[in-house]
N, C-alpha and C positions, 0 to 999 in steps of 0.2 A: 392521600390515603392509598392510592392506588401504585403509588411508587415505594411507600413502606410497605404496604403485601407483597409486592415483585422484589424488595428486598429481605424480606422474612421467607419467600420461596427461594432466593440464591441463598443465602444460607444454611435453611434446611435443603437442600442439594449437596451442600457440602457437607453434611453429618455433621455440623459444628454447631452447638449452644451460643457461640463467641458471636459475638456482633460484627463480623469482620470484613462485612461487604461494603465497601466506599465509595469507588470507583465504578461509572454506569457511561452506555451510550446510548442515545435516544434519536430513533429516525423521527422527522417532525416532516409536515408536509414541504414545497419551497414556496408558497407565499405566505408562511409565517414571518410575520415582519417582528418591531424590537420588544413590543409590549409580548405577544407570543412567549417569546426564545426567552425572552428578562423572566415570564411569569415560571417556567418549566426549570429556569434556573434556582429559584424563588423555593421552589414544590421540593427540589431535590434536597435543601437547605432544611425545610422542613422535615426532611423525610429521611434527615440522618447522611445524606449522601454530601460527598464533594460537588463541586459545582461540573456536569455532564457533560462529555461530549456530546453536539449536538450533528446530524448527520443528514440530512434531506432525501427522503425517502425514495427516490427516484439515483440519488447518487449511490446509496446503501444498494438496491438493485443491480445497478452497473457492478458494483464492486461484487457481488455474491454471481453473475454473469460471469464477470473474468475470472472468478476464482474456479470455475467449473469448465474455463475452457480447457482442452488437452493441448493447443497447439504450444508449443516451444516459444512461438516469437510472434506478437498479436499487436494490429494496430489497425482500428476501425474506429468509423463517428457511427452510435449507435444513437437511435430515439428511442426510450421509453415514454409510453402513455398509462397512465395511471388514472382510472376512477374508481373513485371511494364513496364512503357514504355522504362526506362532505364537499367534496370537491371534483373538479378534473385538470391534471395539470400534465404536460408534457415536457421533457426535458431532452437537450441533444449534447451526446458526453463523449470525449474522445478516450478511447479505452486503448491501452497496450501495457505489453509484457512483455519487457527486456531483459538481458541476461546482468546483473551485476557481479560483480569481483566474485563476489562466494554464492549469492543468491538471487534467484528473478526478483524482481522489482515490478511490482504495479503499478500503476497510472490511472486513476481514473480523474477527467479534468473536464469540469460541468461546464459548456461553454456556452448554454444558456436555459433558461427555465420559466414554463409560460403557468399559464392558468386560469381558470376559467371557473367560480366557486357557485354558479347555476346550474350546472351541471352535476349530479349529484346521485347517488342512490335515496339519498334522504329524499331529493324534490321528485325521483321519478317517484316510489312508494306514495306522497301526498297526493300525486294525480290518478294511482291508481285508487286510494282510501277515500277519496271522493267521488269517484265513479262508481266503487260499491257501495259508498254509502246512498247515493241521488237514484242506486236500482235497488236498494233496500226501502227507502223513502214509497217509495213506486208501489210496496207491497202495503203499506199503510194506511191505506186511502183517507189525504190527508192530515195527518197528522204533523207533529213539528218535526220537520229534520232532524236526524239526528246529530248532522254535524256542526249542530249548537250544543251538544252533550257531551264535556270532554273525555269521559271515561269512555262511551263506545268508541267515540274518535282514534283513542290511545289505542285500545284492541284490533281494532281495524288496522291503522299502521304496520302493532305488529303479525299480524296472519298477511298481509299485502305484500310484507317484505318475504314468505315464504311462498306465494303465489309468484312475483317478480323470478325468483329462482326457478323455481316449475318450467317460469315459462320460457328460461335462458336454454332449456334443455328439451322443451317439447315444445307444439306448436298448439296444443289447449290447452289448458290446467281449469283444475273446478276450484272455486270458495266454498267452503261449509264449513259452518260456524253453528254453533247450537246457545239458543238465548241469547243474539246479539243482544236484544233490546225489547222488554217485557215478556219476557219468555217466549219470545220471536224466534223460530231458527230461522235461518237464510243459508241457501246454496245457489251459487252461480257458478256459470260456465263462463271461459273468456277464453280467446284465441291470442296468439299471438300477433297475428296480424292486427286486431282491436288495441293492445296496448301500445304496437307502435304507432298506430293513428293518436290514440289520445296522447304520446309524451313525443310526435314528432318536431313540436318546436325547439327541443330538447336536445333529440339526436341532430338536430341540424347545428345546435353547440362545439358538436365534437372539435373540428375544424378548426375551430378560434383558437386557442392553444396551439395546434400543433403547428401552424401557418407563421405565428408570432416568435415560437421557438427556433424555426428555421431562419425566421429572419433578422433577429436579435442574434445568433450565432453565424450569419453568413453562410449558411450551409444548404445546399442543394439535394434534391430527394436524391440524385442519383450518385449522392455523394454518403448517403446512409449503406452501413454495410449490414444493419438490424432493424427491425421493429418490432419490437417488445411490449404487447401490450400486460397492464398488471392491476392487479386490484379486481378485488371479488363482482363490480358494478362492470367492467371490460369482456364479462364471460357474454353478455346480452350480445347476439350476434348484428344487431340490424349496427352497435358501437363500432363493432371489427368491419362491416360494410362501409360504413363511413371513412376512416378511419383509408381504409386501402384505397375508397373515392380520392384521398382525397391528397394522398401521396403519390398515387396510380402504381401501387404494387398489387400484384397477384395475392402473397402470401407473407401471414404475419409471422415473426419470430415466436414460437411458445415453450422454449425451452427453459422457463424461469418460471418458477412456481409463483403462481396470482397470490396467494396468501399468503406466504413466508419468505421471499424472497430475502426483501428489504431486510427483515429482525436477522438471517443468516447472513446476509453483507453487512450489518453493525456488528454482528457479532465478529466475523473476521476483522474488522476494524480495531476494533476491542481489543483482541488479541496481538493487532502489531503493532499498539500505543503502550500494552504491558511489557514491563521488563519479567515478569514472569514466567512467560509464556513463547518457545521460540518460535516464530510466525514468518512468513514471506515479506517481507519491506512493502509498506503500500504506502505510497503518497496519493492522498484526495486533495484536489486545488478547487474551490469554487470561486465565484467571481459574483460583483456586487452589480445586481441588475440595476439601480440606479447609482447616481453621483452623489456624492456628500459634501457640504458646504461648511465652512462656521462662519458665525458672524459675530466679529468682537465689540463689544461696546465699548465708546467712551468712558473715560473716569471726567472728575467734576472740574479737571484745570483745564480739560480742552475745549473751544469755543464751537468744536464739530458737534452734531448731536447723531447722523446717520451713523451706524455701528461700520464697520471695515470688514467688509466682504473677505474671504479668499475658500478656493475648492483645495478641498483636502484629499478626496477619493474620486476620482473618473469611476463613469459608468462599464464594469465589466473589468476593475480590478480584482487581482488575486488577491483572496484569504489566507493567512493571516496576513497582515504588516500594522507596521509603524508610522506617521507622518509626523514633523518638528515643524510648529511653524513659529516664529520670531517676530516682535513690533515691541511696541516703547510707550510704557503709562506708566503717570505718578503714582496715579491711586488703585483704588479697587475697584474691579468693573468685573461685568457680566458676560455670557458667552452663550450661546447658542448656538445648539447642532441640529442641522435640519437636511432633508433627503431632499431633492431637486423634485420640483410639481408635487410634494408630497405636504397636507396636513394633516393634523398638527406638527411642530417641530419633534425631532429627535430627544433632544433635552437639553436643558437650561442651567449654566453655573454661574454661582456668584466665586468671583477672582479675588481672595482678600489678604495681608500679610504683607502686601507692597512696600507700603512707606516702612519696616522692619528694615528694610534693605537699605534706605536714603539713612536711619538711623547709626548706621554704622560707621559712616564717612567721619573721619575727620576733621573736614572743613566743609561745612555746609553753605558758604557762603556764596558760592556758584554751585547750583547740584542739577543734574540733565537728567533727561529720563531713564528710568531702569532699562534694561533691558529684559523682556518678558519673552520665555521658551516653553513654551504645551506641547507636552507631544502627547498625540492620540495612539490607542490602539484599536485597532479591529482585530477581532480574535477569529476563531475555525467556524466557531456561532455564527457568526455576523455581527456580534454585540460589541457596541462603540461605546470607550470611556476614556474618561484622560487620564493616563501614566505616568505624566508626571509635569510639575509646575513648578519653574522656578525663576526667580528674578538675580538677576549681578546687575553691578554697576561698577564702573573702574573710577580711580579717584589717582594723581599724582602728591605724594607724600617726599616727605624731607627725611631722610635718615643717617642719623648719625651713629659713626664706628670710631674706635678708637685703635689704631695701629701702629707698627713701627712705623719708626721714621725712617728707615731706612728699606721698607718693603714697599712696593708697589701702592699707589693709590687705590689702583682697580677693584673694586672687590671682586670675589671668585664666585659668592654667593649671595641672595637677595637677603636682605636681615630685615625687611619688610612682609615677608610671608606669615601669613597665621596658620595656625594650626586648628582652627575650633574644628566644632562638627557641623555650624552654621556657614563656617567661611574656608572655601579651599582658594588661596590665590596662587596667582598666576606672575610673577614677579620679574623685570626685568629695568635693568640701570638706561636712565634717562641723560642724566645729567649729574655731572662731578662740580659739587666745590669745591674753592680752595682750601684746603687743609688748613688748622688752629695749630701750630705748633703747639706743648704740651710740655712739663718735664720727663725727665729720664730718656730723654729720644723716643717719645711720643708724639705723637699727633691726632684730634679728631677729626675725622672727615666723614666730610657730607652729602650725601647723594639723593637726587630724583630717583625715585621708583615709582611705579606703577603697581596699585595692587587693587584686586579686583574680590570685591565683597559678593558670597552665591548664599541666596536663602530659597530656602522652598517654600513654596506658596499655599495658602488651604485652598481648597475646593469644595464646593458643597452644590450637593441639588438641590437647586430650587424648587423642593412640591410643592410650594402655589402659583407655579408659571404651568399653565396650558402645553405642557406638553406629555411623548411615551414614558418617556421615563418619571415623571411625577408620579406616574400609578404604580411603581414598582414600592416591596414592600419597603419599609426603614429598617435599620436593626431592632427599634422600638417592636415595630410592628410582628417581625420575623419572632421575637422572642413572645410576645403575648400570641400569635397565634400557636407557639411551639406551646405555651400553658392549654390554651382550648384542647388541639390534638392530642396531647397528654391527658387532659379531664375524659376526653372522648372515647380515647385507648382502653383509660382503666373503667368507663362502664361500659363498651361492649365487651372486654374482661369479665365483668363481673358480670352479665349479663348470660356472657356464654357458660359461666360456670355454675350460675345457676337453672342456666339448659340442661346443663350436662348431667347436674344434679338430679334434677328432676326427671328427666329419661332415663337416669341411671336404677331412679327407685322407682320406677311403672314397670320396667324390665324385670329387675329382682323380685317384685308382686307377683307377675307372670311365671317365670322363671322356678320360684319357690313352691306356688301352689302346686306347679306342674311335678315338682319333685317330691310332693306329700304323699301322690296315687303311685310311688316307685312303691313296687312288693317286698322289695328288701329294707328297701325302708321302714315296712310294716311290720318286720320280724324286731325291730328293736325299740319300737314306740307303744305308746298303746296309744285307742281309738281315742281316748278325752285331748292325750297331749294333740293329736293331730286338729283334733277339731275348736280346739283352743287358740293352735299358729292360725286354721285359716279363718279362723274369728280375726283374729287380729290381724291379717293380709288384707281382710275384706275393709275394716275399720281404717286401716290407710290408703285403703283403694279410694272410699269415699271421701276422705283430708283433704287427698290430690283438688280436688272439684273447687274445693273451698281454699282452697292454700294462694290465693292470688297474692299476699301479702308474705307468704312463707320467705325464709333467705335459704341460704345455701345451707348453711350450717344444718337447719332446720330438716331435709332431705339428706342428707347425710348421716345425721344422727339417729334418725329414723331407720336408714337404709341399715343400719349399724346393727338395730336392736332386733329386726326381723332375720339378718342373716346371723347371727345371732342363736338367734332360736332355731333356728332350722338345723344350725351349725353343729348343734348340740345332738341332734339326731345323725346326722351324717357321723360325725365325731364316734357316736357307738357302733355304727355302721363298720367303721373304717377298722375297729378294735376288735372287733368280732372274728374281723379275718385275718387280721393280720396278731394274734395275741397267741394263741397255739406256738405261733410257731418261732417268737418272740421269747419263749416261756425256753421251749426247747433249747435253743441255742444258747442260751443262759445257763440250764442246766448241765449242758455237754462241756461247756467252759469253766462251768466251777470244778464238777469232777475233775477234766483234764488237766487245770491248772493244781489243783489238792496234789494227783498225780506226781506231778512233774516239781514242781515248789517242795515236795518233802524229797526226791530223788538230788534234788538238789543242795538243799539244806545238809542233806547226808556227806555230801561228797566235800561241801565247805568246813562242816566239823570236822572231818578226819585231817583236814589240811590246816584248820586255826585259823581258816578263815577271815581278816577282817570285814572282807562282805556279809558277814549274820546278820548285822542290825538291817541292813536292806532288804533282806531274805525273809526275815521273820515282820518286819512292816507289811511285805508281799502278802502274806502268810495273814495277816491281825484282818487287812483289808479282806481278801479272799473270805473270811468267816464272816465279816459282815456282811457282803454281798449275799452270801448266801442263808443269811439269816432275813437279809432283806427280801431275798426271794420265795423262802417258807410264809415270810406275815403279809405278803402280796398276794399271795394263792391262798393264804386260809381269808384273807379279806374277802377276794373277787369271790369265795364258792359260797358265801351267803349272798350273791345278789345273780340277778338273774339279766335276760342278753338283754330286757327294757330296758335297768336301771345301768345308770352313769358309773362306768367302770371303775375301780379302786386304784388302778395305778393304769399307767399310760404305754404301752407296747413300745413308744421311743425311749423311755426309762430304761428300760431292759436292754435296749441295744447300747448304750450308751454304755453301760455296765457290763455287758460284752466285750464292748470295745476298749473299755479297758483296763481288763481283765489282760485281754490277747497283747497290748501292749506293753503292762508291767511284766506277764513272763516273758515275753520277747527281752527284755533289757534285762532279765536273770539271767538267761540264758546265756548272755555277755557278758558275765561276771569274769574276772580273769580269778584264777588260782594261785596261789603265793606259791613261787619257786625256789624250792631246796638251795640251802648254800651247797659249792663242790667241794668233795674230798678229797685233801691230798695224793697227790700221786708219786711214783716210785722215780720218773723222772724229773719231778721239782727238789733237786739238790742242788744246792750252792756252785756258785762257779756253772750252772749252766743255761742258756738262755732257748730260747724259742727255737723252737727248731731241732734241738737235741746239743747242740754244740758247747762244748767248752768254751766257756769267758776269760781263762786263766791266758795269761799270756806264753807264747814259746819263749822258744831262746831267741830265735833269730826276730823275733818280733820286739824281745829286751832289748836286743842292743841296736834294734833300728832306732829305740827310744831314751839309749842313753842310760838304762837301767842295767845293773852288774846279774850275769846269769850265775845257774847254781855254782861252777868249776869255778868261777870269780870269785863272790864268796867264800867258798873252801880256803883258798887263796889267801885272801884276806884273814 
């Protein structure tokens, strides 16, 4: 639930309706082990998202650290100590920033991570909630504890956990609380000295973490170039006294905001995993605080029954990678992944599809065992699954070709190779027979090949085998809890809609009565109608009380009928002042156009016009407008400013409008243009311009034509 609100807030961030947010990164503390990081992957599934980058809150700090360094070129082992409400864990991370081809490059590379989940804001808060509870007890004389009563217990925690803060920052802080318990107030006073008496087996905590961290990374205090304490439970100073005991520094690093760090370093993270977004390069490496093992069982043809150990991941390898490991069963066997000193196992598969691979052979009559390839992955999570399972077996076959006789034996290519989607082989010539002579100078020949049959294997989880990964969900499961979250979605839906409903019409009750004592409002009512709506405001006032079965529709329709009636009042209100002048502009529009539409119509008759029938349409309209505006004004002067007005003040504008439009498009009329009358210079033989078309002489006989003196002649 709380990963579909943070994605319906990125969303509405973006001003988009569109469902478009997929992609998330989540800092999780670092000793969330695989049930953890399996379940957040699980949530996210649920919650509409892709499956999350996961980011370890201590590393997201480092990375929002180096993003705020200014130096150029950065390379330091920093410790972060982090305590939270749940936990305290510390981590020592080598941080730099180097220059690449076009862009710095970041580093941050966790090189170990400790923890300590006693340590806590939660367990300091229970030792202060029973100390004020056992000085509240004190006031009772006698009576039962109350820290057998979980409701004041609950309250106590949280008022303790804002006294805890008080006293991060002063050295008293008071409790007062009014009715803890039988209308009991309590105040007390505490010091800060007092609280770290009662949680100092606590603060002597600190230490374990950070001791383990240095030495699981091989790192020396005087090899840290930071200490960075973080997390809201870190501000308590007697934490930061310890804490410098216990590395022997003077002064801690506080350059990293205690609350937002971390969510500002996944969020730069974020951004250098989007292709959307251009970001600085950041590679994060973490490393696997323990070792990881498998152990392969037998299938039923083997006489062993111990499973076949081998380590797949050493303690303090990089994230991500890949490991293949190879062995040889007939059948179908089981596989177990498990952390070194750690239970329960990791998880449990059953290995099946084997003997698929033996069916393929040819000749079964000697068959060895498959050959069987797992390769695992560990991903940036930490989260371990097998990628992929397959078995071959190689098998020598006999194949015949038919060839010249006079070409080579050799063949150039394996004619034993398959092509399925089951079998890619691998084919290469063993052994040549002798050639079958054949007619036509042919021959068949026969050759050894070698071809190698590849099937892929199922895998399945075992959830009835004792281990992490059995509790993760099924897709069964994944999809009937997506029906619950769905059922759940649509009634706090409808839930909230009939809040909203419902505060929408106590508001309008309020709202409305309060607009019935307006004065002007008075001038267009009379006293019955008003005391009639608050009759009936008052009659829904009292519904509410009673409406515990009401829907939404039911407040809505209601809200409907009340505004409504109000509405009807305001409605006269609004006509009153706005009708004068409504009226007038109507009338200055129909004169002007009468005006203008006959000056018009003038000038198209003298010209024969084919625009009339447009003109005089103008003109038909124009008289009805204006006739509509005589039986609107002899309406309205029989009624008075109480009664509900005869035509509507937008009426008139409207008819205004157009009015002002149709003559606007008169006024565009084009006028028919006169044909032209001959002129003195359009006579024959001459052309544009003035000039004679007739030809010369010397232009006759460039063209082969007899001039006048020729003719004569002739």
């Amino acid at each position: 639930m709380i990963l579909a609100q943070a994605k319906k807030f990125a969303s509405a961030s973006l001003d988009s309706s569109l469902d478009i947010v997929r992609d998330s990164v989540i800092t999780v503390p670092s000793w969330f082990g695989q049930v953890q990081r399996a379940a957040l992957v699980d949530a996210s599934k649920l919650a509409g998202l892709n499956p999350p980058v996961l980011i370890n809150t201590n590393t997201a700090t480092a990375l929002k650290m180096l993003f705020d360094s200014k130096e150029k070129s950065l390379n330091q082992t920093v410790l972060i100590y982090d305590v939270g409400s749940s936990s305290a864990s510390a981590s020592v991370l080598q941080i730099s920033k180097t220059q690449g081809k076009t862009d710095e490059v970041l580093t941050v590379d966790a090189l170990a991570h400790a923890w300590d989940t006693e340590l806590s804001g939660r367990a300091l808060d229970e030792i202060l909630a029973n100390y004020v509870a056992e000085k509240f007890d004190e006031t009772r004389a006698g009576s039962d504890s109350v820290k057998n009563i979980p409701r004041v217990m609950a309250r106590l925690r949280k008022e303790v956990q804002r006294l805890r803060e008080v006293l991060s920052a002063n050295t008293e802080a008071v409790f007062n609380v009014g009715s803890l318990h039988d209308d009991q107030d309590f105040r007390l006073q505490i010091s800060r000295s007092e609280f770290e008496s009662l949680a100092g087996h606590l603060f002597d905590r600190v230490k374990i973490p950070v001791e383990k961290a240095l030495k699981d990374a091989n790192v020396s205090t005087k090899d840290l170039g930071a200490v960075v304490p973080y997390g809201g439970v870190s501000r308590i100073p007697l934490i930061q006294v310890r804490l410098l005991e216990t590395l022997g520094l003077e002064s801690l690093t506080k350059s990293v905001n205690t609350d937002e760090g971390a969510v500002f370093g996944a969020l730069w993270y974020g951004a250098s995993l989007s292709s959307l977004v251009k970001s600085r390069k950041v590679d994060v490496v973490e490393h696997l605080p323990d070792s990881i093992s498998v152990a392969v069982g037998r299938d039923n043809s083997s006489k062993k029954v111990e499973p076949q150990l081998s380590r797949l991941f050493t303690s303090g390898s990089k994230t991500p990678q890949r490991k293949t490991i190879n062995f040889k069963r007939m059948g179908d066997f089981n596989l177990t992944l498990f952390a070194d000193n750690q239970e329960p196992p990791i998880a449990e598969y059953m290995i099946g599809n084997v003997a698929s691979v033996i069916g393929k052979m040819k000749d079964n009559s000697t068959v060895i065992p498959p050959k069987i390839s797992i390769t695992f992955n560990l991903d940036k999570a930490g989260l371990f699954e097998i990628y992929k399972a397959e078995a071959t077996i190689e098998e020598s076959v006999w194949v015949e070709k038919v060839v010249n006789a006079t070409e080579s034996a050799t063949p150039t290519q394996s004619s034993g190779e398959t092509q399925s989607e089951e079998t890619s082989e691998s084919v290469s010539p063993e052994e040549t027979a002798d050639a079958e002579p054949t007619s036509n100078n042919t021959k068949v020949e026969r050759t050894m090949q070698t071809v190698v049959h590849r099937v892929n294997l199922s895998k399945s989880l075992d959830r009835n085998a004792n281990a992490l990964a059995s509790r993760r969900m099924s897709p069964s499961d994944l999809a009937r809890a997506k029906q619950i979250l769905y059922k759940l979605d649509e009634k706090d839906r409808k839930r909230k809609e009939r809040s909203d409903a419902l505060n929408s019409l106590e508001s309008s009750i309020f709202k409305l009565r309060e607009e019935l004592y307006n004065e002007e409002l008075e001038k267009v009512s009379t006293e019955e109608e008003r005391d009639s709506i608050r009759a009936k405001l008052m009659e829904e006032e009292d519904w509410i009380f009673d409406a515990d079965k009401a829907t939404t529709q039911d407040f809505t329709s209601k809200e409907k009928k009340l505004r409504e009636m109000v509405g009807r009042l305001n409605f006269r209100l609004s006509e009153l002042s706005s009708r004068p002048e409504a009226v007038e502009n109507l009338k200055r529009a129909v004169e002007y156009s009468r005006t203008a539409s006959a000056d018009i119509r003038q000038l198209h008759e003298e010209k024969n016009s084919p625009e009339l029938p447009k003109i005089e349409a103008f003109i038909n309209e124009l008289e009805e407008t204006s006739k509509f505006l005589e039986d609107s004004l002899a309406s309205q002067s029989g009624k008075t400013d109480m009664d509900d007005p005869a035509f509507r003040s937008a009426d008139l504008d409207s008819r205004t409008q157009a009015l002002t439009k149709g003559l606007t498009r008169l006024t565009k009329l084009r006028l028919p243009t006169p044909a032209p009358s001959p002129s003195e210079d359009d006579t024959p033989g001459r052309v544009e311009g003035g000039e004679s078309s007739a030809p010369t002489e010397e232009s006759a006989s460039e063209t082969g034509e007899p001039t006048p003196e020729e003719k004569e002649d002739l």
